[in-house]
Kinemage of the C-alpha trace (Angstrom):
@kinemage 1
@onewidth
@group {chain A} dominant
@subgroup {mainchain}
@vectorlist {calphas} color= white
{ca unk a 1} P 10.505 -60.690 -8.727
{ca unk a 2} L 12.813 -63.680 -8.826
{ca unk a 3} L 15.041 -62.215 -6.411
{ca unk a 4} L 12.840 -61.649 -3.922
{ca unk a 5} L 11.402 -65.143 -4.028
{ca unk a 6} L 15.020 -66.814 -3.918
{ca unk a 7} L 15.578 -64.847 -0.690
{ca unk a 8} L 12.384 -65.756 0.850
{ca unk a 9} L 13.424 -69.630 0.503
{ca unk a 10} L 17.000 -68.785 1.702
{ca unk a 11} L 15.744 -67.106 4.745
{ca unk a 12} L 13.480 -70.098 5.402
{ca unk a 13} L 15.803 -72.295 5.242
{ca unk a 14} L 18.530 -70.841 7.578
{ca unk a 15} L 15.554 -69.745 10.021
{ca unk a 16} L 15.253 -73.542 10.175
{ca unk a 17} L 18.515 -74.729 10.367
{ca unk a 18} L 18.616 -71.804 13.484
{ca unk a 19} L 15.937 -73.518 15.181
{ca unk a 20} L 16.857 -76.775 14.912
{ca unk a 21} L 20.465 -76.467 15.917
{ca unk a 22} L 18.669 -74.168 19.035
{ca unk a 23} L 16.760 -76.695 20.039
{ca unk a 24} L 19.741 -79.781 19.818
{ca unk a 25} L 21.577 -77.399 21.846
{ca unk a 26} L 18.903 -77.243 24.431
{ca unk a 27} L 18.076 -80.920 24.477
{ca unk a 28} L 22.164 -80.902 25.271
{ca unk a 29} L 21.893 -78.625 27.933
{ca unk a 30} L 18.658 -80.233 29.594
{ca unk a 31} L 20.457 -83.640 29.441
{ca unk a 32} L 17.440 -84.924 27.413
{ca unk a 33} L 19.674 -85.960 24.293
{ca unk a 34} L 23.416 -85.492 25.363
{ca unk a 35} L 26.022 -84.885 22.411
{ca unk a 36} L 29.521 -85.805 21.830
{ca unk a 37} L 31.950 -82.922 22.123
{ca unk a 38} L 32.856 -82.832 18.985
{ca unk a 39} L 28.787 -82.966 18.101
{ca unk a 40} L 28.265 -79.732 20.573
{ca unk a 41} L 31.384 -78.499 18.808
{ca unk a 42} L 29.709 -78.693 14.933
{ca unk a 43} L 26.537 -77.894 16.426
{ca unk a 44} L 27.703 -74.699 17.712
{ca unk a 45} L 29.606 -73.727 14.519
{ca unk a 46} L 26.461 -74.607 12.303
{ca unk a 47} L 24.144 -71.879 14.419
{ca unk a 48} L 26.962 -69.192 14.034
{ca unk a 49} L 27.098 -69.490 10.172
{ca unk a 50} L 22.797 -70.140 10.203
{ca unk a 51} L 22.556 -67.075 11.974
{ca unk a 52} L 24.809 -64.632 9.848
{ca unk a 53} L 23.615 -66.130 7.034
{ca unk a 54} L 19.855 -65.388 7.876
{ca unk a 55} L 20.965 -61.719 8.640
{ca unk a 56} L 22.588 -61.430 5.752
{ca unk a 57} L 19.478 -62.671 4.088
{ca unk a 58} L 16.991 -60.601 5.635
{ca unk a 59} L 19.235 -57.708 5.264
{ca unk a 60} L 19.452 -58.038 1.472
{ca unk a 61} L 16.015 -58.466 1.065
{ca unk a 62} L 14.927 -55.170 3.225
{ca unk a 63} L 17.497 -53.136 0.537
{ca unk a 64} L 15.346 -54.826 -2.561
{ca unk a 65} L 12.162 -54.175 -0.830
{ca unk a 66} L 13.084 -51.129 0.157
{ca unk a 67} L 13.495 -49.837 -3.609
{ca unk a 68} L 10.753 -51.412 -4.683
{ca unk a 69} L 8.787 -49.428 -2.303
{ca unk a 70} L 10.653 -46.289 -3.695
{ca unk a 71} L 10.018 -47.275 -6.946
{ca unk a 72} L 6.108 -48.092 -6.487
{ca unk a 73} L 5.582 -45.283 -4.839
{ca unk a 74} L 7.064 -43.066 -7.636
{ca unk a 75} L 4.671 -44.947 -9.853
{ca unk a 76} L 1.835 -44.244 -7.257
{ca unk a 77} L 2.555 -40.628 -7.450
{ca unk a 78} L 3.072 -39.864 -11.042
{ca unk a 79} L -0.386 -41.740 -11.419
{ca unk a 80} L -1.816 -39.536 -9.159
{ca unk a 81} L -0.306 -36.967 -10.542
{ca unk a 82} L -1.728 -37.760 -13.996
{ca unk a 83} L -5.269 -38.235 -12.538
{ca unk a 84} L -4.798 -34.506 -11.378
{ca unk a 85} L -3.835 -32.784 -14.378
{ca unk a 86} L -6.851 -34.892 -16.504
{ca unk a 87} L -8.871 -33.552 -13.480
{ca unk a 88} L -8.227 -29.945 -14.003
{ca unk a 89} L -7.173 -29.908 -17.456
{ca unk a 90} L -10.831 -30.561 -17.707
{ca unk a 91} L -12.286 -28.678 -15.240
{ca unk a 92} L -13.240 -25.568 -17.282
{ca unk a 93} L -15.736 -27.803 -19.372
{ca unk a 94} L -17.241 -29.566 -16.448
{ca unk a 95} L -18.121 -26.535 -14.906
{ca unk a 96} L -19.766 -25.223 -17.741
{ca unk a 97} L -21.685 -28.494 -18.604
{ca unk a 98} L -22.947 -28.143 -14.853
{ca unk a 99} L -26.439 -28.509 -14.368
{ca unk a 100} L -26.642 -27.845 -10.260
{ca unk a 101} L -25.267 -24.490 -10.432
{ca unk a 102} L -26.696 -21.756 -12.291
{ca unk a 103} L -25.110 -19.447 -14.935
{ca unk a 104} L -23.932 -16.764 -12.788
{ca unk a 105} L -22.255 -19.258 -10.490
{ca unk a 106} L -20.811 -21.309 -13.161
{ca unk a 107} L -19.480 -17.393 -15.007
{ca unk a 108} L -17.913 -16.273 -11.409
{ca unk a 109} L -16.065 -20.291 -11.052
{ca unk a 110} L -14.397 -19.250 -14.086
{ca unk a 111} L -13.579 -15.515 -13.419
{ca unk a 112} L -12.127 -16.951 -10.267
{ca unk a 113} L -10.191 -19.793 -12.012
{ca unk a 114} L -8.687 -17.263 -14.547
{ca unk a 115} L -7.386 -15.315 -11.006
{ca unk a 116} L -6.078 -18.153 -9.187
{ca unk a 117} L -1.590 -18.478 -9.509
{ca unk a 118} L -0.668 -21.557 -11.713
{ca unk a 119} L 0.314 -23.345 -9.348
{ca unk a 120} L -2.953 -23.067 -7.185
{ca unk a 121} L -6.097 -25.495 -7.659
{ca unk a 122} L -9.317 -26.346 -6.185
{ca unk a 123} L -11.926 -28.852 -6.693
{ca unk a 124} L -15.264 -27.960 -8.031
{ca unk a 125} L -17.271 -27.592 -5.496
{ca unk a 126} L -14.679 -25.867 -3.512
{ca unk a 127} L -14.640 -23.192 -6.366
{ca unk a 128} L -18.167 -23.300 -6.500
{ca unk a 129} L -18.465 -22.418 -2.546
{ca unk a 130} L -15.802 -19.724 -3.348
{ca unk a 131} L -17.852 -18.408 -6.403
{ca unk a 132} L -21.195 -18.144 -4.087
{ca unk a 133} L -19.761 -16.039 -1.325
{ca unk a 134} L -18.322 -13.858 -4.422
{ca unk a 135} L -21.584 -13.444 -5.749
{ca unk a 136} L -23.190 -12.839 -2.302
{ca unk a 137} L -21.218 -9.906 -1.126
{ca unk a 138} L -21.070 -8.275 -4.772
{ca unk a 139} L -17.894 -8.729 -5.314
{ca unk a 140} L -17.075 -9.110 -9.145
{ca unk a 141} L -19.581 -6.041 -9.478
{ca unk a 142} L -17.511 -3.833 -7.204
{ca unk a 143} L -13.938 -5.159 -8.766
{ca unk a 144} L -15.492 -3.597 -12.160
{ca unk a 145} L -16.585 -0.692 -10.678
{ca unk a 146} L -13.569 -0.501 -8.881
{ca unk a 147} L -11.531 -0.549 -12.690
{ca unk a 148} L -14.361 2.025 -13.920
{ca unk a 149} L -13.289 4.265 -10.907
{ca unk a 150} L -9.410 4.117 -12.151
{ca unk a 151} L -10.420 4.483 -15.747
{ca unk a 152} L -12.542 7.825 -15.015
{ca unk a 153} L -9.548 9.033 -12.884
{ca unk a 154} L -7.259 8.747 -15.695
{ca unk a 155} L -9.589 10.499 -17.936
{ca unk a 156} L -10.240 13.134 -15.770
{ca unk a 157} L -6.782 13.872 -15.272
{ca unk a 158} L -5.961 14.137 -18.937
{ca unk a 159} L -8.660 16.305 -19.175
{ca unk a 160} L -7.065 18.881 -15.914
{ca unk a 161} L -3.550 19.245 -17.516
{ca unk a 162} L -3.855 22.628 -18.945
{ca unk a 163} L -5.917 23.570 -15.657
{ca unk a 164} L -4.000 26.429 -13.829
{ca unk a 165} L -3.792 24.171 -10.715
{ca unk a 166} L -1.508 27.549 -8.579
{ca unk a 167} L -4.911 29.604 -8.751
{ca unk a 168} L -6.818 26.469 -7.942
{ca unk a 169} L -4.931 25.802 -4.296
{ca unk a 170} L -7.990 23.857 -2.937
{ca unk a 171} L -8.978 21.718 -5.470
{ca unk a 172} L -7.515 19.026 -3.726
{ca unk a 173} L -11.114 17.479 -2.864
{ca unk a 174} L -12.642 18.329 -6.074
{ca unk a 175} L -10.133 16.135 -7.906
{ca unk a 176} L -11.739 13.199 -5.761
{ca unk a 177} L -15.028 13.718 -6.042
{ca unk a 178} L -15.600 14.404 -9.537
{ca unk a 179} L -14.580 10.802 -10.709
{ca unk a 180} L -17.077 9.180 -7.777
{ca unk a 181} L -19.943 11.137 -9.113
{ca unk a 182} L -19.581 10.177 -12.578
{ca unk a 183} L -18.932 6.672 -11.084
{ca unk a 184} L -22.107 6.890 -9.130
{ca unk a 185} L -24.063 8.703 -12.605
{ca unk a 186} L -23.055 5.624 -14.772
{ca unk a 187} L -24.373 3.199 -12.294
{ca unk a 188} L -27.884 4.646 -12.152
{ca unk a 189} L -27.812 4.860 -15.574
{ca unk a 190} L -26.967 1.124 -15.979
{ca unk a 191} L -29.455 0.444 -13.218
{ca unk a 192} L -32.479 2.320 -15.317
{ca unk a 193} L -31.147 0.836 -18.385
{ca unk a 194} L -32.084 -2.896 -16.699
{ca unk a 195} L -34.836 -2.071 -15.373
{ca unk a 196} L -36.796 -1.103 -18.652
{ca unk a 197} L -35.259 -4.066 -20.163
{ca unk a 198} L -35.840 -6.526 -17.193
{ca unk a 199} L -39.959 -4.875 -17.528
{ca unk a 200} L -39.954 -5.065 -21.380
{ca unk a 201} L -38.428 -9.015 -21.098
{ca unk a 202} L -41.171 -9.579 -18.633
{ca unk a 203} L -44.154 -8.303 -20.596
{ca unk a 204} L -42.722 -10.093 -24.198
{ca unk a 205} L -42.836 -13.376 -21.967
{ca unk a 206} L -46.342 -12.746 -20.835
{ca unk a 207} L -47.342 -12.723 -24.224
{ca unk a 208} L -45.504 -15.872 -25.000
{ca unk a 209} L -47.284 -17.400 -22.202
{ca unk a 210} L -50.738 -16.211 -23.472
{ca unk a 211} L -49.524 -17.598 -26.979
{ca unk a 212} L -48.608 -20.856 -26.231
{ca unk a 213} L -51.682 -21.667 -23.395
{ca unk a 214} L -53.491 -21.119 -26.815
{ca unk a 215} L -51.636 -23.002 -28.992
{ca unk a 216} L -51.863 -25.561 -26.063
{ca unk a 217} L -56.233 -25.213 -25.843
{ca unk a 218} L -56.110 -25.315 -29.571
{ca unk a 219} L -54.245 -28.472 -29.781
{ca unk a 220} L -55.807 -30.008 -26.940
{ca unk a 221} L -59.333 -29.121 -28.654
{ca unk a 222} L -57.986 -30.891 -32.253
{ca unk a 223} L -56.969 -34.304 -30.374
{ca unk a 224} L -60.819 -34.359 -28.944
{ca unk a 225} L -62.417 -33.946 -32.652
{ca unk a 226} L -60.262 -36.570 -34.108
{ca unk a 227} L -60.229 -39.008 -31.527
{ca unk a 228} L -64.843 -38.556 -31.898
{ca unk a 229} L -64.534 -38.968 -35.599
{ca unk a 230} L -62.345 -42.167 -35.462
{ca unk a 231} L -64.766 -43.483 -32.934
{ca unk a 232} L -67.780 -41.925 -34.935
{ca unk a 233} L -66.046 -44.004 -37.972
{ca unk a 234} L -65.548 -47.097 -36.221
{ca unk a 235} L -69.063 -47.445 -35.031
{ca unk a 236} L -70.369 -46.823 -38.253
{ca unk a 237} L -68.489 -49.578 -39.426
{ca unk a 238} L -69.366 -51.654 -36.587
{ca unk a 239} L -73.207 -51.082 -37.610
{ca unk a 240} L -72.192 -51.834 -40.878
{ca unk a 241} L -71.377 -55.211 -39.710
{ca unk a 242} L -73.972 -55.804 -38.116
{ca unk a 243} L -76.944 -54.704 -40.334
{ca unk a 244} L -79.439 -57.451 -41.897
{ca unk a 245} L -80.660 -56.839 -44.990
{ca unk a 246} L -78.520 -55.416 -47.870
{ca unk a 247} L -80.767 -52.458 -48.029
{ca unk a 248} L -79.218 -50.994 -44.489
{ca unk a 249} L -76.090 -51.642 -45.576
{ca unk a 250} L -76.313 -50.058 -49.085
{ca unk a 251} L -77.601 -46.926 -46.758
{ca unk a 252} L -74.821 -47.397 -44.208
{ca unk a 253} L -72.312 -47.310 -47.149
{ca unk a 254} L -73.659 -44.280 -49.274
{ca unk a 255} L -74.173 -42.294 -45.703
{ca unk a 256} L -70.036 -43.486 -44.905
{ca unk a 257} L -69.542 -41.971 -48.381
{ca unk a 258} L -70.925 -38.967 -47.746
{ca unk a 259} L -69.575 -37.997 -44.308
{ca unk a 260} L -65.958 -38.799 -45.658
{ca unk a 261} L -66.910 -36.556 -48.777
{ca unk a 262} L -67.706 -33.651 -46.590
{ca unk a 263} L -65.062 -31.334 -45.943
{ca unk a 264} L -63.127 -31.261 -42.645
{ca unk a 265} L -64.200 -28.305 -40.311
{ca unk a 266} L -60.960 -26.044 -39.075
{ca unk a 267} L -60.950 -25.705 -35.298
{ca unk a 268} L -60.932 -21.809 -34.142
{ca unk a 269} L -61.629 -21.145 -30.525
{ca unk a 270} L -63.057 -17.701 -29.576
{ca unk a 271} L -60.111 -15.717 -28.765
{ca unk a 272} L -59.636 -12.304 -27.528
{ca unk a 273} L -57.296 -10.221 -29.149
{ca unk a 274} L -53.292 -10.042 -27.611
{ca unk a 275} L -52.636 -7.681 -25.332
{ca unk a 276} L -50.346 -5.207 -27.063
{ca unk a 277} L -46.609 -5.080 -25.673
{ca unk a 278} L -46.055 -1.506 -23.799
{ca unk a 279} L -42.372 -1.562 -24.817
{ca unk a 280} L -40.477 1.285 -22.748
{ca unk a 281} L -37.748 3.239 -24.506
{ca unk a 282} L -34.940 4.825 -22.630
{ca unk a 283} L -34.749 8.552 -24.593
{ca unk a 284} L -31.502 9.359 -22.504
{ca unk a 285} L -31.898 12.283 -19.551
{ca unk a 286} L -32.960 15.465 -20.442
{ca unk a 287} L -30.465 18.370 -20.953
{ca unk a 288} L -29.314 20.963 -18.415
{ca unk a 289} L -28.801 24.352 -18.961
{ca unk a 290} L -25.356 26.407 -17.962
{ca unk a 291} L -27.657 29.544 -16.625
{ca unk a 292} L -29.078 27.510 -14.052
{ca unk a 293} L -25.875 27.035 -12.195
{ca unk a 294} L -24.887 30.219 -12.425
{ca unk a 295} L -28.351 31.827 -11.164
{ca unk a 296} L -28.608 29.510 -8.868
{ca unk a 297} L -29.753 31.061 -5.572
{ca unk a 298} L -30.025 34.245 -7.394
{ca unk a 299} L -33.033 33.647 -9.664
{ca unk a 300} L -36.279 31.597 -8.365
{ca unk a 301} L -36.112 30.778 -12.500
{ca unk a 302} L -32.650 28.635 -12.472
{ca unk a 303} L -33.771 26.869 -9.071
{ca unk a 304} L -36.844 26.180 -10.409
{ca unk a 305} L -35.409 24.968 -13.871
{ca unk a 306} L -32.890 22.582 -11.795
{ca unk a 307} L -36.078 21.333 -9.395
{ca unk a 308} L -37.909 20.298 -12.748
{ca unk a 309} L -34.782 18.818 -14.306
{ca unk a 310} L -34.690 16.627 -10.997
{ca unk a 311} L -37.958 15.347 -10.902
{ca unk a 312} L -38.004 14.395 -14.722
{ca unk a 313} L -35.256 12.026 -13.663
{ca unk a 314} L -36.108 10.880 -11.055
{ca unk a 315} L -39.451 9.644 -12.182
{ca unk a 316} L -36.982 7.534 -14.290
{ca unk a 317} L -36.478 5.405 -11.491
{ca unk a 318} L -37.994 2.787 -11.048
{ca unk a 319} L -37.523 1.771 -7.225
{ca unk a 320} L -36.945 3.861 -4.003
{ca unk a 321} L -33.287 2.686 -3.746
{ca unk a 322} L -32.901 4.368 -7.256
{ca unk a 323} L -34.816 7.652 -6.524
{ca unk a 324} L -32.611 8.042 -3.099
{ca unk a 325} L -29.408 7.679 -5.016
{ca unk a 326} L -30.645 9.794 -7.551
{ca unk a 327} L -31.175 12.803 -4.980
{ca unk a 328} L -27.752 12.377 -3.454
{ca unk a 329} L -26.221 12.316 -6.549
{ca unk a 330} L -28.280 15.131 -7.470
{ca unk a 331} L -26.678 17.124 -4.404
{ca unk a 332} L -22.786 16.335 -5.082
{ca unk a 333} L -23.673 17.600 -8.878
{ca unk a 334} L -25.478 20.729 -7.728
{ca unk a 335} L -22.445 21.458 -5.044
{ca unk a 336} L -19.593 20.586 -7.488
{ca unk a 337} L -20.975 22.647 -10.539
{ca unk a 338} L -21.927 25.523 -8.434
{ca unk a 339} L -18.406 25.573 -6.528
{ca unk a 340} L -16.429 25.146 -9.846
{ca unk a 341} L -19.183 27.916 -11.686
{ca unk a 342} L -18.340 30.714 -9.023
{ca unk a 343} L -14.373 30.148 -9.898
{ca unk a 344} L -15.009 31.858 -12.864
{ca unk a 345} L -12.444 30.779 -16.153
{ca unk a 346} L -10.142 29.761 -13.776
{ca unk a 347} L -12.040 26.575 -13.585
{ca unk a 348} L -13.353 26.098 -17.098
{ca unk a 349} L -11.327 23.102 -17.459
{ca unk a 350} L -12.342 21.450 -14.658
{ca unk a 351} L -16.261 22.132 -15.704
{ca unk a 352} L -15.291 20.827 -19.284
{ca unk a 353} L -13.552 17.793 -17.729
{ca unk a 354} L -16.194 17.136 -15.378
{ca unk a 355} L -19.258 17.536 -18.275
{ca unk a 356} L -17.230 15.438 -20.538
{ca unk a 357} L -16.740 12.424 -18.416
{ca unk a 358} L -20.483 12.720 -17.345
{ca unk a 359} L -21.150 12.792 -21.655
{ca unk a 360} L -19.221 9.847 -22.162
{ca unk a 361} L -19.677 7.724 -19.016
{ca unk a 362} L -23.620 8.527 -17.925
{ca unk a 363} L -25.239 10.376 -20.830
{ca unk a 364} L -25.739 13.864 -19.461
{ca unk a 365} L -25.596 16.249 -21.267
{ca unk a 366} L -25.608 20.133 -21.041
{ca unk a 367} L -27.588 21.959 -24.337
{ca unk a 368} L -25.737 23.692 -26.453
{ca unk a 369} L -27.913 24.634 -29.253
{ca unk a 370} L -29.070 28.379 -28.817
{ca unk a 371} L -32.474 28.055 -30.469
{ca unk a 372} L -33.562 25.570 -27.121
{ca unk a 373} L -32.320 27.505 -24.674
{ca unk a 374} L -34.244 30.441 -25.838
{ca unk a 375} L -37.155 28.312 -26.092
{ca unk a 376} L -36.118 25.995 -22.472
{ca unk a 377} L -36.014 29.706 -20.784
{ca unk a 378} L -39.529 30.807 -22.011
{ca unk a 379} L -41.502 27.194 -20.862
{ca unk a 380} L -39.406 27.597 -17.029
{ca unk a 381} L -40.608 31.155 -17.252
{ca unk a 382} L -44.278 30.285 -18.155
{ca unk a 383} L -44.255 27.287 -15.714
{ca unk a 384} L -42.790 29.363 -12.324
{ca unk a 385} L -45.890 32.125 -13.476
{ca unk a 386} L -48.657 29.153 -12.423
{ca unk a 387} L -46.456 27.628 -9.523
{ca unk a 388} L -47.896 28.432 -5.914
{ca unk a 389} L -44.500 29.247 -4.247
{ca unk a 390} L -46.748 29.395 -0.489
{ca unk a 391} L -46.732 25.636 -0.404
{ca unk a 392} L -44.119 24.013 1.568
{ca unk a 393} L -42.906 20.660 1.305
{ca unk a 394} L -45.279 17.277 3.163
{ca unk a 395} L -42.588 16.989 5.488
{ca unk a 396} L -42.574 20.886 6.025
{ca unk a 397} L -41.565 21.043 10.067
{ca unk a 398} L -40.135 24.812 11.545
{ca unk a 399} L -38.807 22.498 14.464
{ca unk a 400} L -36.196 20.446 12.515
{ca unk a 401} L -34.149 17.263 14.438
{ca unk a 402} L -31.281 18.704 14.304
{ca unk a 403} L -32.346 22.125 15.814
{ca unk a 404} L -33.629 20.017 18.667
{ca unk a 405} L -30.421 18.292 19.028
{ca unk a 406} L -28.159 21.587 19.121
{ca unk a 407} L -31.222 22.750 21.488
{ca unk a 408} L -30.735 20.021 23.858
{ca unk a 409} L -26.662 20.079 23.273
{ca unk a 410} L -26.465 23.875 24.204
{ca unk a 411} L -28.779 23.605 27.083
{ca unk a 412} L -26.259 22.744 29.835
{ca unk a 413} L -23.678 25.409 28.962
{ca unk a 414} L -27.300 28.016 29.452
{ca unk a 415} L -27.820 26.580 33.121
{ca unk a 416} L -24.201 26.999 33.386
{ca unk a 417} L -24.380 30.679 33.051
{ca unk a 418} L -27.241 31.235 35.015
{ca unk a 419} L -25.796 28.968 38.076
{ca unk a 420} L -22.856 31.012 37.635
{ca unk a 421} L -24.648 34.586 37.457
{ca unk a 422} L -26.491 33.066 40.726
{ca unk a 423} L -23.037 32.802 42.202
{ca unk a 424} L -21.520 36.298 41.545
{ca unk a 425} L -25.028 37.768 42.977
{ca unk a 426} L -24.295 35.872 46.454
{ca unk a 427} L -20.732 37.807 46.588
{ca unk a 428} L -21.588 41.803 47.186
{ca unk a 429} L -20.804 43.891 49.776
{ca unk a 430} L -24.287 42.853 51.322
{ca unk a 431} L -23.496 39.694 52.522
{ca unk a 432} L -20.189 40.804 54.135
């Protein structure tokens, strides 16, 4: 800037001029070079108007500087800036072209991008250390179970509305718990559901590996047999070459003839047959039957019914965290449907709610169809005839833990009584 360089010189100069007439005044004073008056006089004068003109100087200069600095660092930021917005403008397809991470990392950087306020950002890997901690403590799962929670409230409570809530004072707790168990229905479902696919994806790959090792051996075995008859060619043409008379080589050339005029032999390797895919099909749960609810404790038939009806799902599941969940479900269904059953038609929309939910949400279903329960109520009936009711269960124990514990807890207040009876005997007329 032109300015700035003019002022530079300026200042220069009148820093000279400063020191100059500084150091004739000092030669003065020292008596090394003495000056006239009127030379001390016009010396003087010349360092006063050196000096204000090298503050005035300096001073203009530190204004232009100082807006230059302004103005370069406006330029500095809006650069910046600029980097920044190409930076996250194309962040969502740098994630996904990510090749460190893996899918469900990259899927959770974006959920969490779409959930962040405009005016919030983070780098990628500080979304990506955000996004692992997500996955590890399960949390997109549990937002979208949490949303599957509200939407089977909702639906529930449409369903209640023509419920006669004043003859239903304590339903207060039913209300809660009948969305959760649906909840907790549609989750083992989804669970079963991926773990016959997850087994079926597993066996269709084993099969792919079998396939393509073959292909593979196969190959492998074709690149051997041509390489020998390109070497088998070559050294009959080598011979050829080399032969002596024109008899050998009339041989040679008729035998060349007749190996390239026989036709090429197929490779097949001695395979066994594939292994044939056991695909599992999910046929849904089996149906439940109204009567076994409403017998329940009252006929060995319905409890017996409802104990088959149990195990049939639950050798559905596939691991032990699946078959507990599946008995503790089992429980809160039993308890809910029996509680609500005993309410009569006061509760008949609550029932209907709850079974529709359960229809919609989990795929349980009650039958309806008259014909099967006719023909479900003869097969329970011909099963209980051949069960042994005298077995009791593996675990079967008459001492159970938590009759010891109420043992052991009441124990104390029994010594209690007995010091106390020991007490009254020492106070009789006896004694006195």
């Amino acid at each position: 800037m032109e300015s700035i360089i003019a002022l530079e010189e300026l200042i220069k100069e009148n820093e000279s001029k400063v020191a100059l007439q500084k150091r004739q005044l000092a030669d003065h004073e020292s008596g090394e070079h003495k000056l006239s008056a009127m030379a001390e006089a016009s010396t003087e004068n010349s360092l006063e108007i050196a000096s204000e003109l090298l503050a005035k100087y300096k001073s203009m200069l530190e204004r232009i500087l100082a807006e230059d600095q302004e103005e370069l660092e406006e330029k500095e930021r809006l650069v910046i800036l600029a980097q920044k917005k190409k930076y996250f403008d194309a962040q969502g397809s740098r994630i996904k072209i990510n090749k460190e991470h893996s899918s469900d990392s990259k899927l959770e950087v974006m959920r969490i991008i779409g959930e962040l306020p405009t005016d919030v950002q983070f780098e990628d890997e500080e979304l990506f250390e955000v996004a692992t901690k997500s996955i590890e403590l399960a949390l997109p799962d549990l937002k979208e179970l949490s949303q599957k929670l509200d939407s089977i409230k909702k639906e529930f409570q449409t369903f209640v509305k023509k419920s006669q809530k004043k003859d239903l004072q304590e339903m207060g707790t039913i209300d809660f718990l009948i969305p959760v168990i649906v909840l907790h229905f549609h989750v083992l479902l989804s669970n079963i559901k991926q773990n016959i696919q997850e087994k079926n994806d597993l066996e269709l790959k084993k099969q792919q590996d079998i396939l393509k090792q073959r292909q593979e051996a196969q190959e492998k075995l074709l690149q051997e047999l041509m390489e020998k008859e390109k070497q088998e060619k070559e050294n009959a043409k080598n011979e050829e070459n080399e032969g002596e008379d024109s008899q050998n080589q009339e041989e040679s050339k008729k035998e060349e003839i007749k190996k390239e005029d026989e036709p090429t032999v197929e490779v097949k390797l001695d395979e066994e047959p594939l292994p044939p895919i056991k695909e599992l099909v999910f046929s849904g749960f089996p149906k439940y039957q109204d009567w076994w609810i409403r017998e329940l404790w009252v006929s060995h038939q319905a409890y017996f019914a409802l104990y088959k009806w149990k195990d049939i799902i639950n050798n559905l599941c596939m691991t032990m965290e699946q078959k507990k969940a599946w008995s503790i479900i089992f429980d809160r269904w039993v308890f809910i449907k029996k509680l609500l059953n005993d309410k009569g038609s006061l509760a008949f929309n609550y029932i209907f709610a709850f079974d529709s939910l359960l229809i919609s949400h989990a795929e349980i279903e009650e039958e309806l169809e008259k014909e099967n329960i006719l023909s479900m109520e003869l097969i329970v009936n011909e099963i209980t005839k051949k069960e042994d009711f005298s077995k009791n269960a593996p675990f079967h124990n008459t001492n159970t833990p938590y009759l010891k514990f109420k043992q052991e807890k009441l124990q104390p207040k029994k010594e209690d009584k007995k010091g106390n009876k020991e007490d009254e005997s020492d106070i009789s007329p006896q004694n006195f």
